[in-house]
Each structure stands twice: as C-alpha cells, then as structure tokens.
C-alpha positions, 0 to 999 in steps of 0.5 A: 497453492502452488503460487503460494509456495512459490510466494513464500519461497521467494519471500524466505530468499528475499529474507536471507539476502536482506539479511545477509546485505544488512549483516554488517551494519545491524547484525554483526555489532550486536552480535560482537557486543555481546547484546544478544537481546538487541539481536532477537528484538532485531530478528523478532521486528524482522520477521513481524514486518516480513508477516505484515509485508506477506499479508498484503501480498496474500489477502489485502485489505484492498482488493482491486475488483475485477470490473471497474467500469460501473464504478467509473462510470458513477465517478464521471456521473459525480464529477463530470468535468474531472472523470469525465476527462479521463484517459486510461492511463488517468483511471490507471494512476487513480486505482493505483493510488486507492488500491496500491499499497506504499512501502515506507522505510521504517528504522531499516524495514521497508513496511507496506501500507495503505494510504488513508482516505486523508491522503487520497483526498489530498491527492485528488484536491491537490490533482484536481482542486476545482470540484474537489477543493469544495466537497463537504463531508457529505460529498466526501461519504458518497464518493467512498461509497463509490470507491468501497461499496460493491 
C-alpha cells in the first residue's frame, strides 16, 4: 500500500510538471482564445492517458513470471538451433520485448502499450529469419502457448 502511494505521488508530480512544461504550447493559447471547451478536452485526454499509463504500471496485462527457466527450457526444445544459443542477455532482450510495455507518442501524450503477437513475430523472423521465416499458423499457436501459457 505504501509503494502504491508513493507510485501515485510520483505520478500527480510527474502530472503537474508535465503540465507546467507543456503550458505554453497547449494550454495557455487555449486558454487566451477563450476555448475553454478545447482546455477540458486537453485536460480530460490528459488524465485518460495518466489512467491508462498508471494501469500498466499497477496491474499489467503482461506480467513477467517470476521463473522463467521452464519456459526457456521448452523454447531451446522448440527451436534448438536459435534458443539454443542464447546468452543471458539474449533471453534478457527476448522477455523485454514480450513483457516490456512501448511508450508511443500520440498528439503530445506519451501512451504505454503492448506490443502485438504481429510485432513480436516480426521481431523474432527479422532476428532470427531461418527457423522463424517458415512457422505456419500451427507452430506460431504453440510457441504463444509457451510464452502465455502457465
């Protein structure tokens, strides 16, 4: 409880100097303008991105489990040649790149999210073209079942 109130300290002042950095560009013309309905919708698209942006952080969609090895371990079994030769810093850039959400710029928002099992696949063939280039739908369903399934 009291990391969460922490969490959510540190978020409201991250809040109120993002807000103060950006009160010269977005808030203060609309404010001089007399659009006082473009300055709630600025403020109400503010704190729906702070929402979505806090979620992740207090109960991600994604959670890294705690062990991994089992998982690894039916990984190097599925593709030998590829897992096989990972280093811990290899497994390290794999589990960010499933587990760790991307912050993406949108308007003047920096938003969190997930990349897709599209992106991730792309990332691995792109990464690892030879065993991964020639996975059909089938193989695709069981490697998921690996990285998502307890």
């Amino acid at each position: 409880m009291r990391i969460l109130k922490n969490l959510i300290g540190i978020a409201i002042l991250s809040l109120l100097v993002i807000g103060i950095v950006n009160f010269n560009s977005e808030i203060k013309p609309a404010i001089m303008n007399s659009q006082v309905g473009d300055f709630i919708r600025l403020v109400q698209k503010r704190i729906d991105v702070f929402k979505h942006n806090l979620s992740f952080t207090v109960s991600p969609q994604r959670r890294r489990p705690f062990d991994l090895l089992a998982k690894e371990s039916r990984l190097i079994h599925m593709a030998p040649n590829t897992f096989g030769q990972y280093g811990p810093s290899d497994w390290g850039e794999f589990w960010n790149v499933v587990y760790q959400p991307l912050k993406e710029k949108e308007g003047s928002f920096m938003v969190k999210r997930y990349r897709t099992k599209g992106e991730i696949e792309s990332w691995l063939v792109s990464k690892h073209s030879k065993p991964f280039s020639k996975f059909t739908e089938k193989h695709w369903k069981y490697f998921w079942d690996i990285i998502f399934k307890q």
